[in-house]
C-alpha positions in Angstrom: 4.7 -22.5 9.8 7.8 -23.7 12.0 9.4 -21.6 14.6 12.4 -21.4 12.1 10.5 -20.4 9.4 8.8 -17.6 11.5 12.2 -16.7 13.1 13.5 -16.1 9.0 10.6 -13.9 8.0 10.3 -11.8 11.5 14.0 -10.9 10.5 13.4 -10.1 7.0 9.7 -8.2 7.4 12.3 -5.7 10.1 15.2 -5.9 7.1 12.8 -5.4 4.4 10.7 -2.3 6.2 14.0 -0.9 6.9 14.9 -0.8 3.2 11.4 0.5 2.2 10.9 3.1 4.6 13.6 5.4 3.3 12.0 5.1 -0.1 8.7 5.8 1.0 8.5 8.9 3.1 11.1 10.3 0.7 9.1 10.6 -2.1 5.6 11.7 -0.6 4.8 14.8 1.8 5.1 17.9 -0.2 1.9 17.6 -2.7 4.0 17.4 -6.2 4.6 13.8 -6.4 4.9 12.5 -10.0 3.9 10.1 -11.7 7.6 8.8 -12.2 8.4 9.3 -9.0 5.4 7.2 -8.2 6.6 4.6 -10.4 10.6 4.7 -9.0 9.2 4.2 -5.6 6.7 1.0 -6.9 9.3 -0.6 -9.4 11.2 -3.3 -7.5 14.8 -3.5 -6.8 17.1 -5.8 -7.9 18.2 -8.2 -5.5 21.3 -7.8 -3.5 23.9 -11.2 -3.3 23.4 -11.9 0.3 21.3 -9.6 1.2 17.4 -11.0 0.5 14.7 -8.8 1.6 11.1 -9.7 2.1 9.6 -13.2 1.5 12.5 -14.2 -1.1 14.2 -15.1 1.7 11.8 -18.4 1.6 10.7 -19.8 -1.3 7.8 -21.8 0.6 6.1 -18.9 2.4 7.1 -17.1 -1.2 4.0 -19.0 -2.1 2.1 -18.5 0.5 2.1 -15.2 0.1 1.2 -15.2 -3.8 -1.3 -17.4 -3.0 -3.1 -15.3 -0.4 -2.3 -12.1 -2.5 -4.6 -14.3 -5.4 -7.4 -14.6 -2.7 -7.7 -11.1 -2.6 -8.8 -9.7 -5.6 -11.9 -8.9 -6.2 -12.7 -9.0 -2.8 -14.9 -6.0 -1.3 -12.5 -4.1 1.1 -14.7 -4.6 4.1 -15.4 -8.1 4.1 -11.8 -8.3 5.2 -11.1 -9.8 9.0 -9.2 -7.9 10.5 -6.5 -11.0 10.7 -6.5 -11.0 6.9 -6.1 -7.0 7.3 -3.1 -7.4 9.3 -1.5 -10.7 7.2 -1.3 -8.0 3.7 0.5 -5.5 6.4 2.5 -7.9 7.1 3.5 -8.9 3.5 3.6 -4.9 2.0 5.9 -4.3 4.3 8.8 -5.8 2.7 6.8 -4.3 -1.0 7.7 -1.6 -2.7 5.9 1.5 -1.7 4.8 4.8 -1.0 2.3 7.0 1.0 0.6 9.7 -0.8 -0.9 12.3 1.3 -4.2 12.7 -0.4 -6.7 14.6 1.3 -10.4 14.5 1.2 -13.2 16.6 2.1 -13.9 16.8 6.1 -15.9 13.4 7.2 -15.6 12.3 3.6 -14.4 10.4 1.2 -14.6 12.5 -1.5 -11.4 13.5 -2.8 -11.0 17.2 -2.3 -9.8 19.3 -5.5 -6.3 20.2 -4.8 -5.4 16.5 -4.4 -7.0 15.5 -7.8 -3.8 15.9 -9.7 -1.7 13.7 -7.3 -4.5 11.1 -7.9 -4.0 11.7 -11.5 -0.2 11.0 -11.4 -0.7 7.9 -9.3 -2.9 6.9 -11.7 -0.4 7.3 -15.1 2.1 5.8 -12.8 -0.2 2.5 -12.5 -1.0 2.6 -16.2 2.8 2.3 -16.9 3.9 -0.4 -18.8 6.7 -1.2 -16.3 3.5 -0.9 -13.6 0.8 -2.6 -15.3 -0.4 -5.6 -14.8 1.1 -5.8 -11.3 -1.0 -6.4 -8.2 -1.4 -3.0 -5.7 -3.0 -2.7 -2.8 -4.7 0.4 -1.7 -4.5 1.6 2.0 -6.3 4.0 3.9 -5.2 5.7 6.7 -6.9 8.3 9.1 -5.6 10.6 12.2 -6.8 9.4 15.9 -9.7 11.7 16.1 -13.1 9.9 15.9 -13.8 6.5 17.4 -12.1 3.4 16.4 -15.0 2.2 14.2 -15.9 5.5 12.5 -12.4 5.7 11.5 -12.2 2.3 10.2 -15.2 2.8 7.8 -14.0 6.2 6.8 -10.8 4.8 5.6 -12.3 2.1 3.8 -14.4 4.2 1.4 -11.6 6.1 1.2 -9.5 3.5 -0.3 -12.7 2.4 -2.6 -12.9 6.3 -3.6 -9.0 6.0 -5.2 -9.7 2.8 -7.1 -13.1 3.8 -8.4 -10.9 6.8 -9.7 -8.3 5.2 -10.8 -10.4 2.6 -12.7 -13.0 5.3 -14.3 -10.5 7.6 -15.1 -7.6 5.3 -16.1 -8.9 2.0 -16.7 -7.0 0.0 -14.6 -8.4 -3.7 -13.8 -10.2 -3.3 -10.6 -8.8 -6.8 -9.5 -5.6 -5.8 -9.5 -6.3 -3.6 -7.2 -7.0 -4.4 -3.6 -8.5 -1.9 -1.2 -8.0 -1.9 2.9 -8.4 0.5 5.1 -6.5 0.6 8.5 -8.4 3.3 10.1 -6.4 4.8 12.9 -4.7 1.9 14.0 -1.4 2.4 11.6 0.0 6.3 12.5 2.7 7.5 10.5 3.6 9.2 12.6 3.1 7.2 16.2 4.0 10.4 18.6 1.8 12.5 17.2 -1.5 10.3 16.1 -3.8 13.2 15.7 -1.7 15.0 13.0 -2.7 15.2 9.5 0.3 13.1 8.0 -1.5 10.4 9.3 -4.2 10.9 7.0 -2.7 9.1 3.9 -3.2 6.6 1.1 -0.7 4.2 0.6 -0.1 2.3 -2.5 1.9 -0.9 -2.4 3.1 -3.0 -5.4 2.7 -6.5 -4.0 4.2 -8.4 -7.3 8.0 -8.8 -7.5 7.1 -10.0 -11.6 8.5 -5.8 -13.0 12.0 -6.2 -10.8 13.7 -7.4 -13.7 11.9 -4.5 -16.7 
């Protein structure tokens, strides 16, 4: 990739993350997220005349993107590197998305019961027809208690936990979703790392193929 090239997408990835944030934490946090909100948040925007957010800015790493995107399915969440971990954080971040603040039973990754129905309405939200089809990934998240490895793993079967679900339950293809987990190393909420709004799932729509629906 040229210096140009990486020059365009640093200053989109900040543009794009700007745009998405806002989105994001607006419609998770308080427990009752629905299943349209879900699918608001997920469905991409139209494009703005001049103002190109994400990798649209550059039709050739565009491609690349897709391309590595296609690599990913079907792949088991923890034989990801943790440079191919990073590269889909780098691409989501200009994706439509939103954190849901699922919770799971202490030192598990069993979903615990009063977070069932959120997982219910993300999965009607995926099941869509405006949704379905697309590509998601699945990201778990943990607080900065535990070690760095412990953490890792946890939020890896916690990611797997959500599409088994969402699979069983809902039939959605399993290759169209792709699981990571991030562990501890991507807080919410940087200032305070050991607070439970770290401990999230975040679902990104990583296809820009439902922006015009």
């Amino acid at each position: 990739m040229t210096s140009s090239h990486r020059l365009s997408r640093l200053k989109a990835i900040t543009l794009g993350a700007a745009l998405s944030m806002t989105a994001g934490l607006a419609m998770a946090g308080d427990g009752s997220v629905s299943a349209d909100q879900i699918m608001n948040a997920l469905r991409p925007k139209p494009q703005t005349r001049g103002l190109s957010a994400g990798s649209h800015a550059d039709p050739a790493i565009a491609a690349q993107d897709i391309g590595f995107v296609q690599t990913l399915r079907n792949r088991k969440t923890r034989s990801l590197s943790l440079g191919e971990r990073e590269q889909i954080a780098e691409i989501a971040s200009t994706k439509p998305k939103i954190d849901l603040e699922i919770q799971f039973d202490y030192n598990s990754a069993d979903i615990r019961k009063s977070s069932v129905p959120e997982v219910q309405e993300l999965g009607k939200a995926l099941s869509d027809a405006n949704l379905k089809g697309s590509t998601f990934v699945i990201a778990g998240h943990t607080d900065a208690i535990g070690t760095e490895a412990y953490n890792q793993g946890l939020s890896e079967r916690r990611a797997e936990t959500i599409k088994q679900y969402l699979t069983e339950k809902y039939g959605i293809n399993g290759s169209d979703l792709v699981t990571v987990g991030y562990g501890k190393s991507k807080p919410k909420d940087a200032n305070a790392p050991t607070d439970p709004t770290n401990r999230r799932v975040q679902v990104v729509n990583m296809d820009n193929k439902t922006a015009s629906k």
